[in-house]
C-alpha positions as CSV (number, residue, x, y, z in Angstrom):
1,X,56.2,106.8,60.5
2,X,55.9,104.0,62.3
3,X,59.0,102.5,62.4
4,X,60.7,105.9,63.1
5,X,58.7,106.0,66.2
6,X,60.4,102.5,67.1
7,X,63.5,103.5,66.5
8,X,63.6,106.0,68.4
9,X,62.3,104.2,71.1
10,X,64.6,101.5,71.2
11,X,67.5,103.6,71.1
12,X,65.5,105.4,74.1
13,X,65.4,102.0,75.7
14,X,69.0,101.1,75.0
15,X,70.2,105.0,76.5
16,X,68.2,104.5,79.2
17,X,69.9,101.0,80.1
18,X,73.0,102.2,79.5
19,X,72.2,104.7,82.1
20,X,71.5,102.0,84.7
21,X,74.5,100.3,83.8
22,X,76.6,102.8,84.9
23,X,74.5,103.5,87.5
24,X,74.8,99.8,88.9
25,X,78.2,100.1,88.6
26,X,78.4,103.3,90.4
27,X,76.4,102.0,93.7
28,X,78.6,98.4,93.7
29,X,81.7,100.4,93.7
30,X,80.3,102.6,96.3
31,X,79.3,99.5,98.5
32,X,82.5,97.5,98.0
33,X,83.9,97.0,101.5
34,X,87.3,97.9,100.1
35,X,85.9,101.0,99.0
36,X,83.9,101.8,102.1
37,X,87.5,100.6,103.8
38,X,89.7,102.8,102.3
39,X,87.3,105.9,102.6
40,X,87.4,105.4,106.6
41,X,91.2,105.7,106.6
42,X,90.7,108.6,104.6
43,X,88.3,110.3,106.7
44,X,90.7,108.7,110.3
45,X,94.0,110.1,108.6
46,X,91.9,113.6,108.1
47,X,91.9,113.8,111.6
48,X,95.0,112.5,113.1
49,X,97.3,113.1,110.4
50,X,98.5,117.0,109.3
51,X,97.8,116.8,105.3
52,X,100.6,119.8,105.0
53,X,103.2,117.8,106.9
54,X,102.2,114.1,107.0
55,X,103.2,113.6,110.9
56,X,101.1,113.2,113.6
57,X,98.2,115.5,115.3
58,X,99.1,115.5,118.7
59,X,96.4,117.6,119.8
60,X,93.6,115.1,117.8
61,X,95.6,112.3,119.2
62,X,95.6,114.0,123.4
63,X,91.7,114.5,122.4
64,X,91.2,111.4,121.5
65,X,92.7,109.8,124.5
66,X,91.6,112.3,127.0
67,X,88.2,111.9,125.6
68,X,88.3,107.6,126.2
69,X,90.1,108.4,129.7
70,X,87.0,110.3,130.5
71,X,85.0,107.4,129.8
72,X,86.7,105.2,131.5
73,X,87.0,107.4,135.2
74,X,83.2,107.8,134.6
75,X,82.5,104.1,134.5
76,X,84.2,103.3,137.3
77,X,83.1,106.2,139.7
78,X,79.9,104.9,138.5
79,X,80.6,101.5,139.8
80,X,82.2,102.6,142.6
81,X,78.8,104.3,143.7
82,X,76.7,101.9,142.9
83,X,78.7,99.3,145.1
């Protein structure tokens, strides 16, 4: 009785670490900076690149660049007015 109580809770023990394992492996994958690099591409292409076509968004891209224009124009009138 005895025993099959330790049995069963080493192979318990030896699931559960096997568990972890995997789980370990899971989050260093996750954290790799190669992995973390290559889903930011992903999620940049998403954006500027048409998945149906492969070529260029145009309109992301004039967005993009309208959008750091902006920012720019508004940093120097702000200068400009503080001067």
């Amino acid at each position: 009785m005895a025993k099959d109580i330790t049995v069963g809770l080493e192979r318990e023990i030896e699931e559960a670490r096997e568990r972890l394992a995997v789980t370990i492996d899971q989050l260093l994958y996750q954290a790799s900076p190669k992995t973390i690099l290559s889903r930011r591409i992903a999620d940049v292409k998403a954006i500027y690149v048409d998945p149906a076509t492969g070529q260029l968004n145009t309109t992301a891209v004039a967005a993009t660049v309208g959008g750091f224009v902006g920012v720019i124009g508004l940093v120097v009138a702000v200068r400009k007015i503080r001067n």
